[in-house]
C-alpha positions, 0 to 999 in steps of 0.5 A: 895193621888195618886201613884205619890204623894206617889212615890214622898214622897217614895223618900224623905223618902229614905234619912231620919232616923227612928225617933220614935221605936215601942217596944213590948208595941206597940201603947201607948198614949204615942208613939201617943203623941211623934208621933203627936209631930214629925209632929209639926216639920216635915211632914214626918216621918219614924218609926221602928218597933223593933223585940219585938213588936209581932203586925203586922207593917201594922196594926200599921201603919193604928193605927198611922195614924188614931190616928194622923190623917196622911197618911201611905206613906210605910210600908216595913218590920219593917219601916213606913213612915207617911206624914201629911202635915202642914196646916201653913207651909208646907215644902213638895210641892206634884206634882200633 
């Protein structure tokens, strides 16, 4: 993904709520599955990282991502934003 691709997803991110909460629990099978069953509906979400959760949110984020097989767009204090790109139907055009 280049800078200008992730600027771009940046922006939109900016008007989305956080749809998924990592709690103290962390990564569990099942914060992976509720994760990959967000994609099947959209293509860019927003996570929050509440204050119980001990682990480090850039290390979460690479976790989720290699698990769901996305992208980390941002990770600004306790928000990630992931993008995986839907291979029938994409919504999201990228710049290139």
């Amino acid at each position: 993904m280049t800078s200008k691709q992730r600027s771009y997803l940046k922006g939109l991110a900016m008007n989305i709520d956080p749809i998924v909460q990592v709690g103290k629990g962390g990564v569990t099978p099942q914060l992976t599955e509720g994760v990959l069953e967000c994609f099947n509906t959209r293509e860019l979400i927003k996570l929050t990282v509440l204050k119980n959760c001990l682990e480090d949110p850039g290390m979460i984020a690479q976790t989720i991502a290699e698990r769901t097989k996305s992208e980390v767009v941002q990770v600004i204090g306790r928000k990630i934003v992931l993008y995986k790109k839907d291979k029938d139907h994409p919504k999201i055009e990228l710049p290139r």
